[in-house]
Structures are given as C-alpha cells and as structure tokens.
matplotlib code that plots the C-alpha trace (Angstrom):
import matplotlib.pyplot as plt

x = [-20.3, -20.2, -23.1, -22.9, -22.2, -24.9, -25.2, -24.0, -21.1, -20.3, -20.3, -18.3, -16.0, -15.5, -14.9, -11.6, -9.0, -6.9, -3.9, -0.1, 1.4, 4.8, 7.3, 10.9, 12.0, 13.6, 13.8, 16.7, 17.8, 20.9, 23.0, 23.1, 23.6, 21.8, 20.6, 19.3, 17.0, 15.2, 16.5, 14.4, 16.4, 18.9, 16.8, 15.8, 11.8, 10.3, 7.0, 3.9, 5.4, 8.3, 10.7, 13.4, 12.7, 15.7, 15.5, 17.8, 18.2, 19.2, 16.6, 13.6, 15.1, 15.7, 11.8, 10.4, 12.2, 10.5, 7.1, 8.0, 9.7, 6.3, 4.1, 3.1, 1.5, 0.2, 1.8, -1.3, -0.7, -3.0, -0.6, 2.7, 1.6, 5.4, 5.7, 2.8, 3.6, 7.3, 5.7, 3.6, 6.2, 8.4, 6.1, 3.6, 5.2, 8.7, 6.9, 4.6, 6.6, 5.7, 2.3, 1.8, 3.6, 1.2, -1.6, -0.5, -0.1, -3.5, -4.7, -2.7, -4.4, -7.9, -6.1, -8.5, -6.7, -8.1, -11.5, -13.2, -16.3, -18.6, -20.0, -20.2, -17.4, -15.9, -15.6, -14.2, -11.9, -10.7, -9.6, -7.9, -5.9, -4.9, -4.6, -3.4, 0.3, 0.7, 0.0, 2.3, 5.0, 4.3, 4.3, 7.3, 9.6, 8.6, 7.8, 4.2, 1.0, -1.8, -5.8, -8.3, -12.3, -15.3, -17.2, -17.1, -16.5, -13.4, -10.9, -7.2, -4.1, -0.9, 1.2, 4.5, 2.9, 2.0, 5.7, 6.8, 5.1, 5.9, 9.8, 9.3, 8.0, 10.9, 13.7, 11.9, 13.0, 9.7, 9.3, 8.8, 6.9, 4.4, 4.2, 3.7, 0.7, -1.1, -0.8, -2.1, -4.9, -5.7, -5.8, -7.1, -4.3, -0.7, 0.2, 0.1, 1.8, 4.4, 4.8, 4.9, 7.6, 9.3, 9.1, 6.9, 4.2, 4.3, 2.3, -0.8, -0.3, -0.8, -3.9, -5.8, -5.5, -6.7, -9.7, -11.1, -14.3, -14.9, -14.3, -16.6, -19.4, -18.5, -18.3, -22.0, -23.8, -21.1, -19.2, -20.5, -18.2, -18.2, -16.8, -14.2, -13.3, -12.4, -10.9, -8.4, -7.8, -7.4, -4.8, -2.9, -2.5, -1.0, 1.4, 3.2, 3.2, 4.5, 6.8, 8.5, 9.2, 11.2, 13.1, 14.4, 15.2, 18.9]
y = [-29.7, -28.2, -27.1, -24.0, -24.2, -23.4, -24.6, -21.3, -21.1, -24.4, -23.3, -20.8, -22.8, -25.2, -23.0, -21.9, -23.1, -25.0, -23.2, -24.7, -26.4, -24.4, -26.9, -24.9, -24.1, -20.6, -18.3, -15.5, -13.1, -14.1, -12.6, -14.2, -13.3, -10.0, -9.0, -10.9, -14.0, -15.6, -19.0, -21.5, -23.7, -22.9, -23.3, -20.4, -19.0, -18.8, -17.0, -19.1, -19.0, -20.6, -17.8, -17.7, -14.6, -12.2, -8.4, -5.5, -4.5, -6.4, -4.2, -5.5, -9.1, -9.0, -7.5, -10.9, -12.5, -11.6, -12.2, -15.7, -16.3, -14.9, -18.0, -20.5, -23.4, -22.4, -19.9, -17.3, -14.9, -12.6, -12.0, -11.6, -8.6, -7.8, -11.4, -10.9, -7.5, -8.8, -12.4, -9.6, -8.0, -10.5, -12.9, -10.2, -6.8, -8.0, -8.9, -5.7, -3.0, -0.8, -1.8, -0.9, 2.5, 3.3, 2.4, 4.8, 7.8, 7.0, 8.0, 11.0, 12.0, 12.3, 12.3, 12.6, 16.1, 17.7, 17.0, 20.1, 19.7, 23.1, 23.0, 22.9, 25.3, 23.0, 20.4, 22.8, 23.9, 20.6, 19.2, 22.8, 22.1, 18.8, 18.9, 22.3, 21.9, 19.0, 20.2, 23.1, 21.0, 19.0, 22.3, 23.5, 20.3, 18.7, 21.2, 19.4, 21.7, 20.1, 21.5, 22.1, 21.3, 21.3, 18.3, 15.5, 17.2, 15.6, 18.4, 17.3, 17.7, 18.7, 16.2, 17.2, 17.2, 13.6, 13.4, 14.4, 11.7, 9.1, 9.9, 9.4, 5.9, 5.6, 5.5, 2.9, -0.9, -3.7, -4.0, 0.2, 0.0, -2.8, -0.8, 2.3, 0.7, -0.3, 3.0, 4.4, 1.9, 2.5, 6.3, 7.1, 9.3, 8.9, 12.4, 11.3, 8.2, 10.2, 12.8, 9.4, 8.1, 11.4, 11.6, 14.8, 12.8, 10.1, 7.4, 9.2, 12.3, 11.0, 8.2, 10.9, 13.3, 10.5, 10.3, 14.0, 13.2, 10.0, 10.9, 14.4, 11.7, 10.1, 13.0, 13.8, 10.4, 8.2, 5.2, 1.5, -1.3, -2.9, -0.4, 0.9, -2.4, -2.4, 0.4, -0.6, -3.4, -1.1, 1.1, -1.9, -2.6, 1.1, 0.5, -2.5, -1.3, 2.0, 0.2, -1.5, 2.2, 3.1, 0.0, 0.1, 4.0, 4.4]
z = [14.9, 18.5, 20.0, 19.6, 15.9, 13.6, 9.9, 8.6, 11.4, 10.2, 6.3, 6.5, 9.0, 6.2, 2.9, 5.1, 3.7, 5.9, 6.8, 6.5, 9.6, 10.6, 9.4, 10.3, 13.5, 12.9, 9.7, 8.9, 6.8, 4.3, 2.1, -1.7, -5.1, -5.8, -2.8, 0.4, 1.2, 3.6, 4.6, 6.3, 8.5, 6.0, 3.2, 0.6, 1.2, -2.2, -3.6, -4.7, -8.2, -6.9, -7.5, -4.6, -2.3, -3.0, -2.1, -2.4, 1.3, 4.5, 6.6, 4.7, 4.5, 8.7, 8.4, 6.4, 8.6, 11.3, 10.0, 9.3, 13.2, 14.2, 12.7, 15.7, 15.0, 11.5, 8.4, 8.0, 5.7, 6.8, 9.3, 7.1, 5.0, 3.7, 2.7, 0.2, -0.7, -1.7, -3.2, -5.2, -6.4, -7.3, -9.3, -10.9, -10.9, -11.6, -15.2, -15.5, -14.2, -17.4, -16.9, -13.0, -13.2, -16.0, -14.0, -11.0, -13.3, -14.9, -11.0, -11.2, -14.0, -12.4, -9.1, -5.6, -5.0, -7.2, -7.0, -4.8, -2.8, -3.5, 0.1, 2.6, 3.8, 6.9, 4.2, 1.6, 4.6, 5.7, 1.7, 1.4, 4.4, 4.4, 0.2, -0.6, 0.9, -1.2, -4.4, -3.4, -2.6, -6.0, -8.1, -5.8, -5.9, -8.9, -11.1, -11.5, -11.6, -11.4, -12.0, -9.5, -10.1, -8.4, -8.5, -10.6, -14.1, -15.6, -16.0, -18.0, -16.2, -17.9, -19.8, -18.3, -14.8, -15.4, -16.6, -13.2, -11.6, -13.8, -13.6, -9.5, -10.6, -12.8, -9.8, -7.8, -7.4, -7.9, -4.2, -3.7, -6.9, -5.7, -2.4, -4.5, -5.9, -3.1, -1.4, -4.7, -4.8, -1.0, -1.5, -4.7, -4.7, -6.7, -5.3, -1.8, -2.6, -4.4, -1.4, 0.6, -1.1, -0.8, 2.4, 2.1, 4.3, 6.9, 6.3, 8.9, 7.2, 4.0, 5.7, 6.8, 3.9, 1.7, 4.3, 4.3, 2.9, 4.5, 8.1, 7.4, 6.5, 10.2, 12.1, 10.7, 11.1, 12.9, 11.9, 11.9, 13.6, 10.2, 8.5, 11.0, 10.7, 6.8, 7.0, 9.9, 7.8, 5.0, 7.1, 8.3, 4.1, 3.6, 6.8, 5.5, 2.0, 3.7, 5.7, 2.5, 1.2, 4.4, 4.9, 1.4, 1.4, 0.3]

ax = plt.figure().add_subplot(projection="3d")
ax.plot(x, y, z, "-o")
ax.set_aspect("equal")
plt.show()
C-alpha cells in the first residue's frame, strides 16, 4: 500500500479486476465468409462466448479495428465501446432478436413523447419544440399517430402505430438492432431511436430531445459533477451505439 493509499482506496483498488495484457502487435479488418472480421496478427477476434467476430460491413470492421490498434499496454473495454456493442449483439441478440424488438416497441407504447408536462409553460414550450416535429414526421412518414397526455396517466396508443415501429425494427441487421436498443434504453424513447435510425435526427438532436426535462431541472438548480459525469458517460454509450447505425447504413 502507498502512502497515500487508504484502506478504502486500497479496497476498491483490489475488487478491479485485473485487466488483459495486449498480446498482438497490430489488429485489421478482413474479409471472410459472410461478411468481415477482425484478425489479430492474423488470427480471427472472437466475443466472450467464443463466437468469431463477423459483421456485414467493411466500415464497421475497419471501426473495431481501430478500437483494438488503440489498446496499449492493457485491452480495457471501457474503452472499445463498438467491440461490446457488436460482442452484444452477436452472442445475446443474435438469439433474441424477436425478444429485443418486442422490448423497443413496448417503449413505444408508453413512449417519453408523449408524456406532457402541465406547467410550467417554458417547460411545456421546450418538450413542444424539440418533440412535436417528431411526432409529425412519425404521423407524416410512417403513417404512425401517436396520443398525447398530460402527466403520468397511461393513455393506449394505436395498434397499427406500434405496427409502424415495429416494421422499422423489422429491416435492421443484429448489430443496428443491438444499437437500436441501447439508444432506446438511453432515451426512454423508441421514436427518437426510430427517427435516429432514419436519419430524421442526428445523434445531438435526438440526445438533447431525450433530455428536455432533465436539463429544465439544471437550468433551475444546477448540475452536480457526479451527475454530469453519468450522463457524459451515458452520451458517450448513445455515440457508439449511434455510430454502429451510420457505419452500417446501406
């Protein structure tokens, strides 16, 4: 122990779990059966469930790449967020696609859009502006109308609306569809991860309109460090799972 260190520093050093020396000296993106991998000093990268890495575009391949050519002296994956976004999708979602596209339209269907704040009127103002257009282009594009409320009262949304939504989910591979998920989770929201996907928003547009009510909170009493910090960890989630979408857009 250093003597600096104190008992809990020390703890909470310790309950780390030691991280995996790098053991390759350069990664790169290959074409195989099916799609692309990641070779390792030649050698194919595979998930924790030992499934070979194999996606369908070159872009997001060249991407994973990168994140592993960025490891030093250590493989964190804290810092590769596609690798664990693609790992994800390849050794969970892969086997519960049904399952996960379900679970997005089940947000849909009590979706953070439509829930109005009464008062005060800035706040009414702000979720108008920033939520309105979307639900216009939703209704507009889609051909899904969805309910408005004020407060918390449940209201039903239509079953062809959710329909709409679910065919979206319908078109996308098991990486977008992972990706597609975490926005979703992220947001509260599977209309902006729809118009995300869509490319109605970018992924700030679509950030801060999930974010309306929470930054009205911190413009009236302030943000802590702690939290800012969540939620930048929080963002940085939504721009890799964002960034999978785009690099696999045909």
């Amino acid at each position: 122990m250093s003597e600096t260190e104190g008992p809990m520093q020390r703890a909470q050093r310790l309950m780390r779990p030691e991280l995996p020396k790098r053991f390759y000296k350069s990664a790169e993106a290959a074409k195989q059966e099916g799609g692309y991998g990641v070779l390792l000093d030649g050698r194919s990268v595979r998930t924790p469930a030992r499934n070979i890495v194999s996606v369908p575009g070159e872009k997001l391949a060249l991407a994973l790449a990168e994140e592993w050519n960025a490891q030093i002296d250590v493989i964190d994956p804290a810092k590769m967020p596609l690798t664990r976004l693609v790992n994800s999708a390849i050794d969970g979602v892969a086997r519960e696609a049904d399952a996960v596209r379900a679970e997005i339209v089940k947000y849909a269907a009590s979706d953070l859009l439509c829930y109005r704040a009464e008062a005060p009127e800035r706040l009414v103002e702000n979720q108008r502006a920033k939520w309105d257009p979307v639900l216009d282009w939703a209704h507009e594009t889609l051909g899904a109308r969805f309910v408005l409320a004020e407060g918390i009262v449940f209201v039903e949304q239509p079953a062809s609306s959710l329909e709409a939504i679910s065919a979206v989910l319908e078109r996308l591979d098991i990486f977008r569809l992972a990706a597609a998920s975490v926005v979703t989770t992220l947001t509260g929201s599977a209309l902006l991860t729809v118009a995300l996907i869509e490319k109605r928003l970018t992924v700030d547009e679509a950030w801060a309109a999930a974010h309306v009510d929470e930054d009205w909170n911190a413009e009236l009493w302030g943000e802590d460090d702690e939290a800012a910090e969540r939620r930048a960890g929080r963002f940085a989630e939504m721009q890799a799972a964002a960034r999978v979408i785009d690099l696999l857009r045909r």
